[in-house]
Each structure stands twice: as structure tokens, then as C-alpha cells.
N, C-alpha and C positions, 0 to 999 in steps of 0.2 A: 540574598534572593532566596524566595522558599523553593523548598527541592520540588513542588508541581510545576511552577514559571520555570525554572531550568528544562524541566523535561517539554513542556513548550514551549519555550522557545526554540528546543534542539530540532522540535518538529515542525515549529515555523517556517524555519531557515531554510530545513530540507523540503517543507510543501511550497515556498516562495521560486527555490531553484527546480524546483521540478517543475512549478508553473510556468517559470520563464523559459522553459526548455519546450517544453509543450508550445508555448506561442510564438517561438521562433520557428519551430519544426512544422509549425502549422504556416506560416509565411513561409517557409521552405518550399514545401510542400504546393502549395498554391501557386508561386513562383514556377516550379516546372510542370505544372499543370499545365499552365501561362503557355510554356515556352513549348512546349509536348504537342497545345492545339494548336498554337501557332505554326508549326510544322505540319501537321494534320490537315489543317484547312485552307492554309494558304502556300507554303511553302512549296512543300512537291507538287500540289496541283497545280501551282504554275508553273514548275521544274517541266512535269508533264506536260502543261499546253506547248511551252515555248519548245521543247524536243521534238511535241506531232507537228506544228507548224514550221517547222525548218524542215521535217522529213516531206512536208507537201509539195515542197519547193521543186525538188530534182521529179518528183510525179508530175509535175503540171509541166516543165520543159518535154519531156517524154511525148508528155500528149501535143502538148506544139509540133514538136518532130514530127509526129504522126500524122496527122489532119494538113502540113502543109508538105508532106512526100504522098500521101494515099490521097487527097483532096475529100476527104471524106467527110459528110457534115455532121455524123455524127461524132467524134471526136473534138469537133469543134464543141456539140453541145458539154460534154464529157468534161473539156478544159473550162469553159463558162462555170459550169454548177464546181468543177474544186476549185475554182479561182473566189468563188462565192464565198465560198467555207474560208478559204482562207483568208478573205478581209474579216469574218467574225470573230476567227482567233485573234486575228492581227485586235480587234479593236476591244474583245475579251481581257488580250493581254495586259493591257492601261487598267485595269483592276490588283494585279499584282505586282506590278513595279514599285519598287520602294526605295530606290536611290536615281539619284541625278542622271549616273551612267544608264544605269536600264529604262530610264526614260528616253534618255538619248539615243542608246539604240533602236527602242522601236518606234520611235519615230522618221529615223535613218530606215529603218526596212517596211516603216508604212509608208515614206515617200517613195522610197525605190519599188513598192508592190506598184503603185500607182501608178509609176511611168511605166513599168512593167506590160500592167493592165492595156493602158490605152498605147503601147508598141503593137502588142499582140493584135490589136482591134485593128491598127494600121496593117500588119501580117494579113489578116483576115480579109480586110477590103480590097487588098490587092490582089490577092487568090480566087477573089470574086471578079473582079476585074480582068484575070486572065497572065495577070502578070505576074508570073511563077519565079522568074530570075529576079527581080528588086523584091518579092516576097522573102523568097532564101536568103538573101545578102543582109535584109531587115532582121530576118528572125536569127542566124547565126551573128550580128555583128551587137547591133545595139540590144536587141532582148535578151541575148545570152549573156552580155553582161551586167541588165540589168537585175536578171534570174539571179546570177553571181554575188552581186550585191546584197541583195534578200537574205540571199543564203547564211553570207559572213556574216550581218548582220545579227541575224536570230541565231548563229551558232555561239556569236559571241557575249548575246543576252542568254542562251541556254547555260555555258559556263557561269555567266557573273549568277544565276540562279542555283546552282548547283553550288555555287561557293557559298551562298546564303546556307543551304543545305546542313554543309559540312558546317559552318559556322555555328550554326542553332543547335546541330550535335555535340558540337562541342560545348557550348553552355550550359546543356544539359546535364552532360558529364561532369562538366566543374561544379553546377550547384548541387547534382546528387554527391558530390565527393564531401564540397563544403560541409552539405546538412547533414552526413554520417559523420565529420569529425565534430563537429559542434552537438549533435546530439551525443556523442559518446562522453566525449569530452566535458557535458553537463553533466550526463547521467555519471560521470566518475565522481565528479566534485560532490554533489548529491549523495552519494552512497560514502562518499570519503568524510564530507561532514557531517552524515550521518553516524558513522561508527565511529568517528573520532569524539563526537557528543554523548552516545551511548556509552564510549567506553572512559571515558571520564568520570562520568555520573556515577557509572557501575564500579569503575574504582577507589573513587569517594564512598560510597557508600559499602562495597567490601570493603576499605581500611579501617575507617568510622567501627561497622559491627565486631570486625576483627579486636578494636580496641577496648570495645561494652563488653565482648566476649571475658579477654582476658581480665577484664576489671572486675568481672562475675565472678571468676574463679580466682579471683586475689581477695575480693570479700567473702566468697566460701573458706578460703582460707584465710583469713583473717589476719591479710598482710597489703589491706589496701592502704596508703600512704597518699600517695600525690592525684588529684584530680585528671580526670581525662582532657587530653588537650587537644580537643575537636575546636577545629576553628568555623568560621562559618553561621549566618543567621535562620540556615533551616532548619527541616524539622531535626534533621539527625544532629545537628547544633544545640539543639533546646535537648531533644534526650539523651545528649551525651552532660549536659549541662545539669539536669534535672537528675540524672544518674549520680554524679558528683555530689550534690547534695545531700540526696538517698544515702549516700553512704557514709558521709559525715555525720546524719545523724545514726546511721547504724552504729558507729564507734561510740560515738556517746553513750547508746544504749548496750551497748554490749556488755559497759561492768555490769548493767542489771542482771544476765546470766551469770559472770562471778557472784553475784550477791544470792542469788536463787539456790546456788549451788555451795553456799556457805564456804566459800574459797577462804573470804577476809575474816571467817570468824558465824558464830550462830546468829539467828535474826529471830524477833521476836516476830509474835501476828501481823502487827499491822506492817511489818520490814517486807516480809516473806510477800504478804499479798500485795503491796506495792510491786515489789519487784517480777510477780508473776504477772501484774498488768504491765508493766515496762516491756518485757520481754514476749509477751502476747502481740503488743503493738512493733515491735522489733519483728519477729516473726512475720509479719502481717503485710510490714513494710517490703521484705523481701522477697513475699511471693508478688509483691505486684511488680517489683523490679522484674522477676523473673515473668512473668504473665506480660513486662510492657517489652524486653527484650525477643518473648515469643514472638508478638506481632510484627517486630520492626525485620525480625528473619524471614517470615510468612512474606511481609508485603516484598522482602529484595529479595525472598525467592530461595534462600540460601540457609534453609532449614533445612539439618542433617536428616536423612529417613532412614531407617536402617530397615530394608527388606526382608521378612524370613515367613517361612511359610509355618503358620501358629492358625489355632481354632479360635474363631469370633466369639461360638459361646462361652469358652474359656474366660476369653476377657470381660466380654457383659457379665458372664458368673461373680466376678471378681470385681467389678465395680458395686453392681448392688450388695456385694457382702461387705464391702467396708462403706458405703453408706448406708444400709440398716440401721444403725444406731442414730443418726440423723434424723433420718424418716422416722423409726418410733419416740426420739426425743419430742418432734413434731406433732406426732398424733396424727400421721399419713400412711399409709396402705405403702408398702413398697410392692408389687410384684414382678415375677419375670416372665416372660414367654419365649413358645419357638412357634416356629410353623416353616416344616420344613426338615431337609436332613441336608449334610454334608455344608459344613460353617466354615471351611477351610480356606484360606484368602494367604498371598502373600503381602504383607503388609509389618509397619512397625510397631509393635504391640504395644509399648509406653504410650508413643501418640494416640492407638486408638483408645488405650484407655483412660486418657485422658481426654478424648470425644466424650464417650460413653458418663466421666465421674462430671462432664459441664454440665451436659444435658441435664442428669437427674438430680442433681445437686440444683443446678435452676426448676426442675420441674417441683422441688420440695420445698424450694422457698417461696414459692408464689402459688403451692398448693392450700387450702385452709384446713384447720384440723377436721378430722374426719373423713376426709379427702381422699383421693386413688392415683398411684402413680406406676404407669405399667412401662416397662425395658423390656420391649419386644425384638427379636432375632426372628428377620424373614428371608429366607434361601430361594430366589426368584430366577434361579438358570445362571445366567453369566455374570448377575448381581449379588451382591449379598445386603438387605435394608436393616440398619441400626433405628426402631422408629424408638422413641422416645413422650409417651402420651400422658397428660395428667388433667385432672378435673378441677383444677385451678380458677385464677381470675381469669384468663385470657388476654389476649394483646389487644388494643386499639388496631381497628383498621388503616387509621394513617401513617401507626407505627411498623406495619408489617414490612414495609419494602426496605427499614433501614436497621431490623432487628440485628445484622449480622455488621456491621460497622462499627468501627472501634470507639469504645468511650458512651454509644449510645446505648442508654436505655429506657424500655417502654415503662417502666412503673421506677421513678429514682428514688420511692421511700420506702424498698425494700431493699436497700446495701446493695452491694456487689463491685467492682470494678467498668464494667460495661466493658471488658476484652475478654469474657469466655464464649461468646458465639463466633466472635471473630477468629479466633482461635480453633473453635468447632470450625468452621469452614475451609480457613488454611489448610487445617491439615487433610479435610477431605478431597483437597483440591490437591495437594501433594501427591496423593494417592490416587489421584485422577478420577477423582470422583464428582459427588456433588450435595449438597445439604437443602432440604427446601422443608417451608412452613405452614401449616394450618392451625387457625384460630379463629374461634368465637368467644368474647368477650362476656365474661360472666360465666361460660360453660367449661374453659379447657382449653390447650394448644395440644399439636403434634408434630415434632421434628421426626426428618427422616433424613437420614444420609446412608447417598446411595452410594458404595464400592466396587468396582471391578475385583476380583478373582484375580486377578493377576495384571 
């Protein structure tokens, strides 16, 4: 599998678990919405109805009491209009009932209001009638108990509502408990195969360079022997693969430096110049090793920097003095510039001047003779700009967005490797910087990278 599908897949996994986590928590969520209005809208409000209509109950006996010991007709009115009100509740209530029992009760305390009702009215007609003893006996015997009844009734539909209450509270409870351990409980698996994919990758890929490394520095010293044993069909597979190669034909060529160097004995002309094109092409072969091991450190991040605080125009001084020769072999203008004072940056000075020798070194080869190639140092307050400007071909406008990508190059029949912009950019990026391009085709380009100071 190529090392881009490993890396997503690792992030499929983890965007697939975090969606499913997200859409549960979103039913979660909604779920005690659910259950939150359901308490809101109907729950306590009929908690409430059925409490003030059991509190009316001992108020309307009261007023009985009243109007048939003082005969008084207003208290009769008094008892009519809350005997009213409380057939509304009573018949309000049949909207919030939602089991068998609390139907059953208020219909046990809507029959018992009724008899209630027409007791009291019997009370009443006999008070009118003059008959005050069989009044008392009525309202103390049979209404009082049917008042009694009512009572129990809607006290005992107020509990069974109240126990709805507590009940929906506790649902609540339980589904906020559920969706925090499920949401966490995702969100761990997510972040656990997240860094368990990351850190696979990242340790494939440090053991892999670790291993290009030391194989670099066994064919620096010229005791490389056995091939790299990178297993695997990705890329770090093919350039531990391709690296192997590389270096099998470096050994082959390598007697051509014994033969250059008259180790086996003197060489006639045509020996000598054979063997200096051998070892040209040997040479040539191992800076692109070293130029393809650059990138593969850039792109995992694990390119050594060594920080120290060094002068920028030091280093551009010292790039254009060892390409001068280049440049007037060419028939190209080299110049330098400043604009500015204080070039002072902590930075690693190898890397930038090896910024510095891509740039001009590409601006000389895609300059024509006669040509101007200027290595400008601009000091811009917290910045320091390396621009790089020549009066060249110029780049294609469709090639500009992918001038800095490995292997790519805008003009391929002028040589090169196509990894020294990419190279340019890593390391500005190392340095926390940045690299950006302008070109017009036919006129010239101008690279600039920008550095932080520190």
C-alpha cells in the first residue's frame, strides 16, 4: 500500500469514528430534548393542575359550611362559580393522563364531583325550603363524604403524576450519563486510533530513514555491502530499493576513481579521460542520492537544523563567490545586492547556503548568455528576504503553482534533478519561513524566501 493511502486511510478511520460519534450524540441529544419538553409541557403542568384541583376541594367544603350555618346567598354564589372552575380542571385533566390508573382515577373523582355537585344543590334546596336540620344532616353525612372522596381521589392522581415526574427525571439522568460515556468513550477510540496510525507511520518511516541514513554514510565510507532491507510497496520501499541500486553501481564505479588516481599503475589518454567521465558520472550519481535522501528528511520532517546566530550576507557573499565561475563560464552577469543593514538571523548556515547555491545555480542555467542574474539580501524589520532575480526564459504560467514539487520541472531540456526547489522550500519551511515565485515567460523569474530572525 503507498504511504499517501496509509495516511488516509489512518484519517478515514478516524473521520468515519468521529462521524459516528457526532451522530449518535446527535440522537442523544435530541433524545433528551425529547424527554426535557416532555416534562416542560406536560408533565408538571399537569403535576400542577392536579395539586390546585385537589387544593379546591377542602375550599368549596369551607364554603358549604358557610352559606348553610350563616344562610347567606352570597357564599352560595361563591361555592357555584369554584365548583365551576373545578369541573374545568376536572375535565382539563383527561388531556394529561397517560396511564390506565390516572385515567381511572379521574374519572372516580369526576364521578364523585358530580354527586358532589347535585348533594350540594339538594343542601341548597332545602335551606330554601326552611329546612335547616335534614340540610346539616345532608351536607355533614353524604356531601362530606363525597367531598372526601374527590379529595383521595385527585390526591392519589397527584402522586401517580409526581411519580411520572421523578421518573422522566430520572431518564434524563440516565440518557445524559449514557451520551457522556459514549461520547467519551468514542472520542478515546478516535484519538487512540488516531495516534496509534500516526505513530506507526512515523515509526516506519523513522526506521526506513534511519536505515538510508546509515547506508549514506557506509557508502561515504566506502563499506556499503548488503542492500537495505526495507520491506514494503511504498514510496520509502521504492527509495530504499532505488537507493540499493544506486549503490551497487557506485561500487562498480568506484575502481574508476582507483584508475584516475593511477592506484593499478599509469593510464594512457584515452584511460585517464575515460576514467574521469566514469567518475564524473559516479560523482553525479551521489549527489542525487544525497539531493533524493534531502527530500525524503524534508517531507518526514526529520531534517537535522543546527541553529546559530551567523550573518545572511556572509552566506549569499559566499554562494555567489563559488558560483562566479559558472556564471562567467556561461556568459551571465552574476551580481549581488543589499538594501538594508543588520543580516543577522538564527538559522543553519549549511542549509541556507545551500538555499542560496539552488536558486542561482537554477537562475544561471535558464539565464541565456548575455543575461543578468542578481542575489539580492533585503532586511525588512522582523524578516530577512533572500530574493533571487534573473533575466532568463521565464516559467509557463501553468507551471508556476507546481514549480516547488519534487521531480517537477518547467523547462526538462535544461538537466537538473527537479529536487532543488523542493529542497529550497523545505528548508525555508524548517526555518519557519517561506518561499514564493514570480515569473514572466520570456522576461525573467524571481524567487524570494522569507525568514524569520529568530
Amino acid at each position: 500500500m503507498r504511504l499517501a493511502s496509509k495516511i488516509f486511510l489512518t484519517s478515514a478511520v478516524v473521520v468515519v469514528v468521529l462521524g459516528v460519534v457526532g451522530i449518535l450524540s446527535l440522537r442523544a441529544v435530541g433524545r433528551l430534548a425529547s424527554v426535557n419538553r416532555e416534562i416542560t409541557t406536560r408533565t408538571v403542568p399537569a403535576l400542577r393542575l392536579a395539586a390546585s384541583t385537589r387544593d379546591a376541594v377542602p375550599a368549596l367544603v369551607r364554603l358549604e359550611a358557610r352559606f348553610l350555618v350563616l344562610d347567606d346567598t352570597r357564599f352560595i354564589g361563591a361555592w357555584n362559580e369554584r365548583a365551576d372552575r373545578l369541573r374545568a380542571s376536572l375535565i382539563r385533566l383527561r388531556e394529561y393522563t397517560t396511564t390506565p390508573q390516572e385515567s381511572r382515577l379521574l374519572e372516580e373523582a369526576t364521578e364523585s364531583f358530580e354527586r358532589y355537585y347535585g348533594t350540594v344543590g339538594q343542601v341548597q334546596t332545602l335551606l330554601a325550603r326552611g329546612q335547616r336540620v335534614r340540610a346539616a344532616a345532608l351536607s355533614e353525612g353524604a356531601s362530606r363524604a363525597l367531598a372526601d372522596r374527590i379529595e383521595a381521589n385527585l390526591e392519589a392522581l397527584t402522586e401517580s403524576m409526581h411519580a411520572d415526574v421523578l421518573q422522566a427525571q430520572a431518564e434524563v439522568a440516565r440518557l445524559e450519563a449514557r451520551t457522556w460515556s459514549g461520547v467519551l468513550l468514542a472520542l478515546g477510540a478516535a484519538v487512540g486510533l488516531a495516534l496509534i496510525g500516526s505513530g506507526l507511520i512515523a515509526h516506519r518511516l523513522t526506521q526506513s530513514l534511519q536505515k538510508l541514513s546509515a547506508a549514506t554514510s557506509a557508502v561515504a565510507a566506502g563499506s556499503f555491502e548488503e542492500p537495505i532491507a526495507v520491506e514494503g510497496r511504498d514510496e520509502v520501499g521504492e527509495l530504499a530499493r532505488s537507493f540499493s541500486s544506486m549503490a551497487r553501481e557506485l561500487r562498480r564505479k568506484e575502481g574508476a576513481h582507483l584508475l584516475r588516481d593511477r592506484v593499478s599503475g599509469p593510464l594512457n589518454d584515452k584511460q585517464r579521460r575515460l576514467a574521469e567521465i566514469i567518475a564524473a558520472g559516479a560523482d553525479r550519481l551521489l549527489g542525487l542520492v544525497n539531493q533524493i535522501l534531502e527530500v525524503s528528511r524534508l517531507r518526514a520532517g526529520v531534517l537535522p537544523i543546527q541553529r546559530v546566530r551567523l550573518d545572511l550576507d556572509k552566506v549569499v557573499t559566499r554562494a555567489v563567490e563559488e558560483l562566479k565561475p559558472s556564471a562567467d563560464h556561461a556568459g551571465v552577469a552574476l551580481e549581488r545586492e543589499r538594501i538594508g543593514e543588520d543580516f543577522v538571523l538564527l538559522g543553519d548556515e549549511t542549509r541556507l547556503l545551500q538555499v542560496v547555491v539552488n536558486l542561482v545555480s537554477n537562475a544561471i542555467r535558464f539565464t541565456k548568455r548575455g543575461g543578468r542574474v542578481v542575489a539580492r539580501l533585503v532586511s525588512t524589520g522582523p524578516e530577512l528576504e533572500i530574493q533571487v532575480e534573473d533575466t532568463g526564459i521565464g516559467i509557463p504560467p501553468a507551471e508556476l503553482p507546481h514549480v516547488f514539487e519534487p521531480y517537477r520541472q518547467a523547462h526538462g531540456d535544461r538537466g537538473g534533478t527537479g529536487l532543488g526547489l523542493a529542497i529550497v522550500r523545505g528548508v525555508a519551511q524548517a526555518h519557519g519561513g517561506r518561499v514564493t515565485v514570480e515569473s514572466h515567460e520570456g522576461k525573467g523569474s524571481r524567487f524570494t524566501v522569507l525568514l524569520p530572525r529568530s
